[in-house]
Backbone as a chain_set.jsonl record, in Angstrom:
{"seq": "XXXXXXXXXXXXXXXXXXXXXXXXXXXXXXXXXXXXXXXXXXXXXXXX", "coords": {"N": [[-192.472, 389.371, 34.426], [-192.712, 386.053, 34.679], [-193.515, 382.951, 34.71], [-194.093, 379.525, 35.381], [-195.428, 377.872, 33.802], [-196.788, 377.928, 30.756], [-199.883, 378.144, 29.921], [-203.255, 378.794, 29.813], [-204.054, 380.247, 31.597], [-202.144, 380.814, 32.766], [-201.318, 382.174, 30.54], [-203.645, 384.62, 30.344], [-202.367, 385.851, 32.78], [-200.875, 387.319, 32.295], [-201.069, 388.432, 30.181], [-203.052, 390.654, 31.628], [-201.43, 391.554, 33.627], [-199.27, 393.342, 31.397], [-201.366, 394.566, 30.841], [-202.405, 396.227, 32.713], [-199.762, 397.914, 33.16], [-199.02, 399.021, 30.508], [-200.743, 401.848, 29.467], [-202.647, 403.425, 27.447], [-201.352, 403.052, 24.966], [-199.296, 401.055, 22.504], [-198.495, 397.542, 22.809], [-196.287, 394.83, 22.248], [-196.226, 391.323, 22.617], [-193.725, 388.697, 22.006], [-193.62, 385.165, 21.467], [-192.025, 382.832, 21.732], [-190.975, 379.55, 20.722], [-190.14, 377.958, 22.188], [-191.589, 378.265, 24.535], [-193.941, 377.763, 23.386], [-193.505, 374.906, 22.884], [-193.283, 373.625, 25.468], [-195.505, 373.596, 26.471], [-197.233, 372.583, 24.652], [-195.564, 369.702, 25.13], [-196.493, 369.651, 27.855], [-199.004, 369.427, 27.638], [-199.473, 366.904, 26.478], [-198.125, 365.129, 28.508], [-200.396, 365.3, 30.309], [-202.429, 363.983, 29.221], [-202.043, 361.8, 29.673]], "CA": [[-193.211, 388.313, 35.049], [-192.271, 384.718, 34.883], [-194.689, 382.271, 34.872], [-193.501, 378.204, 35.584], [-196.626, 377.245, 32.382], [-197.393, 378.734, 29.576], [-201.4, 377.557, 29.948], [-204.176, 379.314, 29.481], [-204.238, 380.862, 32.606], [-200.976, 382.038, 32.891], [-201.316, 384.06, 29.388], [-204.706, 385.431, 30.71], [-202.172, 386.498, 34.143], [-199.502, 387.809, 32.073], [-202.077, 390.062, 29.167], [-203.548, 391.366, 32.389], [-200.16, 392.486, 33.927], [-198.997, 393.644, 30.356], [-202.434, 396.213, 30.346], [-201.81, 397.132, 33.966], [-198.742, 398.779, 32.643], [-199.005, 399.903, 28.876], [-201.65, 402.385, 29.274], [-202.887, 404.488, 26.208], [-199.979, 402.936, 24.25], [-199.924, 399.513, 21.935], [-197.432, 396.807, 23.354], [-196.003, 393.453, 21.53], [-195.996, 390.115, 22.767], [-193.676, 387.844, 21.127], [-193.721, 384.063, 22.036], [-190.585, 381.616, 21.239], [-191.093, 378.12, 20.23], [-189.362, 376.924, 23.253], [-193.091, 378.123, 25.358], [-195.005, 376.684, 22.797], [-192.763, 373.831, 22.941], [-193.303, 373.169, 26.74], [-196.724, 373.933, 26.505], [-197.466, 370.901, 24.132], [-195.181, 368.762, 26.114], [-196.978, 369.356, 29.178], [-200.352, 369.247, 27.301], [-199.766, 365.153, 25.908], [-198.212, 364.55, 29.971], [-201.465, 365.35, 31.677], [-203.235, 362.814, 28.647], [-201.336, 360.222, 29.922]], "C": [[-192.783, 386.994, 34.407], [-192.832, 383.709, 35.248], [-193.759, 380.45, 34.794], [-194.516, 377.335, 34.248], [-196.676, 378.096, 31.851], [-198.675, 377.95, 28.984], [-202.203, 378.623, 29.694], [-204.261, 380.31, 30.282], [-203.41, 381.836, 33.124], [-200.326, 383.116, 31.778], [-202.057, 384.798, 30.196], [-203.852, 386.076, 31.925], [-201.605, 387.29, 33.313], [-200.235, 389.084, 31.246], [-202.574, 390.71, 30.134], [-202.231, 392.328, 33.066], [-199.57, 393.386, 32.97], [-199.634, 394.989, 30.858], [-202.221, 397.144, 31.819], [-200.835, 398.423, 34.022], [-198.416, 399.579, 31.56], [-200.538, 400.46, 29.434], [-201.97, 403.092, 28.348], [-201.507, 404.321, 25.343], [-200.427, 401.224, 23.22], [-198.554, 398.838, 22.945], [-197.173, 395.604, 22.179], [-195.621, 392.352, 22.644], [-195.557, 389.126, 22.092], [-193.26, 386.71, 21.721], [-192.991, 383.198, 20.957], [-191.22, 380.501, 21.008], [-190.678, 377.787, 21.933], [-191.04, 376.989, 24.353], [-194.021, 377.768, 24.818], [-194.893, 375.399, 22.646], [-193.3, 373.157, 24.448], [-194.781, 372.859, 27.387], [-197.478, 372.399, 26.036], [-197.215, 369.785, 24.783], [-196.253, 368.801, 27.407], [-198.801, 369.327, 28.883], [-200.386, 367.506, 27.185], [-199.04, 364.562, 27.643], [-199.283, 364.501, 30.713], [-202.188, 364.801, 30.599], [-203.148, 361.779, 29.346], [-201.815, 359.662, 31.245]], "O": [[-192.442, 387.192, 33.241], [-192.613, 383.467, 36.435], [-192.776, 380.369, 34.058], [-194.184, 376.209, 33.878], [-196.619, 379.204, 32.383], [-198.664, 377.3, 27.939], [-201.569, 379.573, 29.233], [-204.558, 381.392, 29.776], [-203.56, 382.952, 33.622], [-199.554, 384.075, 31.799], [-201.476, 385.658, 30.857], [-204.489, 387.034, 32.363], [-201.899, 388.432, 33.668], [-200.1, 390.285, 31.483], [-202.741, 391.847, 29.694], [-202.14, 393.553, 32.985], [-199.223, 394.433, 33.518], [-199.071, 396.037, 31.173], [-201.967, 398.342, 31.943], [-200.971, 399.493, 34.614], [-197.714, 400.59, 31.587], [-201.401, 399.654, 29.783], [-201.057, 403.916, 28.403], [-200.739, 405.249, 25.091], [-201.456, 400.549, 23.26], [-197.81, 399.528, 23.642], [-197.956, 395.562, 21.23], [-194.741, 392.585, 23.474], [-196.381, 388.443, 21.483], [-192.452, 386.925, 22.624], [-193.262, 382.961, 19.78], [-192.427, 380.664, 21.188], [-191.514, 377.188, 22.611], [-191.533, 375.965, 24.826], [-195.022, 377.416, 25.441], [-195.847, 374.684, 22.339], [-193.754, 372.016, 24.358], [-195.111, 372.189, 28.366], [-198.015, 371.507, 26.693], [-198.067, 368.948, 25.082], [-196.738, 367.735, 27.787], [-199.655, 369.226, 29.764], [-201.269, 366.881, 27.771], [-199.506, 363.48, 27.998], [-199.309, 363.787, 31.715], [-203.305, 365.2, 30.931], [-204.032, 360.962, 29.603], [-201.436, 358.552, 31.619]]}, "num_chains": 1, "name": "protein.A"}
């Protein structure tokens, strides 16, 4: 899955798709700089 934000909303889509699929198992989620990066950026654009 492929999400265009990395907001609030589109973790909460993505941990839901995740559990959809790992059932009775653990999973990892690991998150780059570059989506926490874009994230920020597009957090101080919608201040402005």
């Amino acid at each position: 899955m492929a999400l265009p934000f990395a907001d609030t909303a589109a973790m909460q889509l993505h941990l839901h798709e995740i559990s959809r699929h790992v059932r009775e198992a653990h999973a990892v989620l690991q998150l780059t700089k570059a989506e926490k990066a874009r994230a920020k950026y597009e957090r101080q654009t919608k201040l402005v």
